[in-house]
C-alpha positions in Angstrom: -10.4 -16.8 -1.9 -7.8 -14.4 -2.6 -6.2 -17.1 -5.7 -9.5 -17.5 -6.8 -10.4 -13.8 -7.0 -6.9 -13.3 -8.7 -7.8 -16.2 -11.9 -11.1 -13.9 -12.0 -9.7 -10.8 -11.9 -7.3 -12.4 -15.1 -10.2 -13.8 -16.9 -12.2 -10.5 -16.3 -9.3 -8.5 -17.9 -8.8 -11.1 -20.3 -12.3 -11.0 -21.9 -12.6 -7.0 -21.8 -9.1 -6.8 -23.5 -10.5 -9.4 -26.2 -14.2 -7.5 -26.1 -12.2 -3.8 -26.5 -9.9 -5.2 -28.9 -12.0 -7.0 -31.5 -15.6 -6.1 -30.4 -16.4 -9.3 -29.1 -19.1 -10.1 -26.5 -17.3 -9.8 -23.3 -19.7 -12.0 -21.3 -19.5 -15.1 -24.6 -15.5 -14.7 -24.0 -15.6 -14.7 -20.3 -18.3 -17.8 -20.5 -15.4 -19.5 -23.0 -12.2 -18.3 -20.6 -14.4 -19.9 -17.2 -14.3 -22.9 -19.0 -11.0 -23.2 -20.5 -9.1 -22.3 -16.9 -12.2 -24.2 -14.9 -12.9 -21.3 -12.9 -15.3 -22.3 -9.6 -18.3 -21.2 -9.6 -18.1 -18.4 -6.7 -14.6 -17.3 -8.7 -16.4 -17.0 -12.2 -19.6 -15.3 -10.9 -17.2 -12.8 -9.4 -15.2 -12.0 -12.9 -18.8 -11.9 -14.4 -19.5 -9.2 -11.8 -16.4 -7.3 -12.5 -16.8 -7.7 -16.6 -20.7 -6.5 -16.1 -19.8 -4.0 -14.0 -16.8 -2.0 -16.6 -19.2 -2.1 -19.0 -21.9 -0.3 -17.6 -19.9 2.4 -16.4 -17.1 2.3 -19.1 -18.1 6.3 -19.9 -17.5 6.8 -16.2 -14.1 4.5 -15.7 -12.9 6.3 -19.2 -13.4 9.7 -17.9 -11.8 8.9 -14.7 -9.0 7.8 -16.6 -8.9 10.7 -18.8 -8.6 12.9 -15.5 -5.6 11.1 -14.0 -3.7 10.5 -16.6 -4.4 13.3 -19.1 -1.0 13.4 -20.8 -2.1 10.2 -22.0 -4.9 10.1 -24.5 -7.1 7.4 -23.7 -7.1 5.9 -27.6 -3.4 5.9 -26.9 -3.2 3.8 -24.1 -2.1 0.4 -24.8 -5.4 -1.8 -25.0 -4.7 -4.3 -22.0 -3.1 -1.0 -19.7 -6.9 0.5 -20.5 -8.6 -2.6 -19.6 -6.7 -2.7 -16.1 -7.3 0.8 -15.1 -11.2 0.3 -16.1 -11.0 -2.9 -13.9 -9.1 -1.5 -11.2 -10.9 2.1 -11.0 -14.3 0.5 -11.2 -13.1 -1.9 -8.0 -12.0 1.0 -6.0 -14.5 3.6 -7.0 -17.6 1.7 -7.9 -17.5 -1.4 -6.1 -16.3 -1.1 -2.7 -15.7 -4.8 -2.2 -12.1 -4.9 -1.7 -9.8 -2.6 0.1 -8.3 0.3 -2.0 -4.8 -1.0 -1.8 -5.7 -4.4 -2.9 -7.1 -3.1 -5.5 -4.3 -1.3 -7.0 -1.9 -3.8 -6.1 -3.4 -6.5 -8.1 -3.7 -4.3 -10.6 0.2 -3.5 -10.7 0.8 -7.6 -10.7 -1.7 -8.0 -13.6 0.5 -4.9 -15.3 3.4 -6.9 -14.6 2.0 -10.2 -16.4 0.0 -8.7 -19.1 1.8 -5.3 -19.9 4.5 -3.7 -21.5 7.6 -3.0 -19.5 6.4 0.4 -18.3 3.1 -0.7 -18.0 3.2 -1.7 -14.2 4.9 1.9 -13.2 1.8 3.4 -15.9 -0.5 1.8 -14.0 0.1 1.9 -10.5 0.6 5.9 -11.1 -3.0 6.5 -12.8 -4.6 4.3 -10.2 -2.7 6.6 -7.1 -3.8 9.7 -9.0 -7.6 8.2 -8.9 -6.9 7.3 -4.8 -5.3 10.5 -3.9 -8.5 12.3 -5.3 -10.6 10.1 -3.1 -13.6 9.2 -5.7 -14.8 6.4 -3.8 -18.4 6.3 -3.9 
């Protein structure tokens, strides 16, 4: 599952980037992404989760971010390095369903594919500020 979980986690990020960029509805643009990268089913009900799940608690994700990175104003932060940490932070705070590390690590490697060139080092420092203060639910 771990390759599928991975194309969900990209069409996840990719459908909040497009629904925080443009104002798009994130679950039409996840529904269009599903099909265009035939996502299985199991694999595209999990990146609706995940999309679902940012967006109701994207006051909560942003505030986390806010905390652990606070040199960086969130408005500043490079749309797609936002959309990561708010999918990352609500895995490993909210969620539960995969381990910590797993989290952030994907995170990092979606940093790496989607990101600027400091965007993986960006990331995977916000997201060990958020584990060091231990806000798992």
């Amino acid at each position: 599952m771990a390759g599928k979980r991975r194309k969900a986690r990209v069409a996840a990020l990719k459908a909040l980037f497009e629904a925080d960029s443009v104002g798009h509805h994130a679950d039409q643009i996840l529904e269009r992404f599903s099909q265009e990268v035939s996502l299985p089913d199991d694999a595209a009900e999990f990146a609706r989760q995940l999309v679902q799940g940012v967006i109701d608690n994207c006051e909560r994700l942003d505030e986390i971010i806010r905390k652990n990175a606070p040199a960086w104003p969130l408005e500043q932060v490079a749309a797609v390095d936002r959309n990561i940490l708010r999918l990352a932070i609500y895995e490993i705070v909210i969620d539960n369903r995969v381990p910590m590390r797993a989290a952030i690590n994907e995170a990092v490697e979606l940093a790496k594919e989607f990101g600027g060139e400091a965007s993986p080092k960006f990331v995977n420092g916000v997201l060990g500020s958020v584990a060091a203060t231990g806000t798992r639910r």
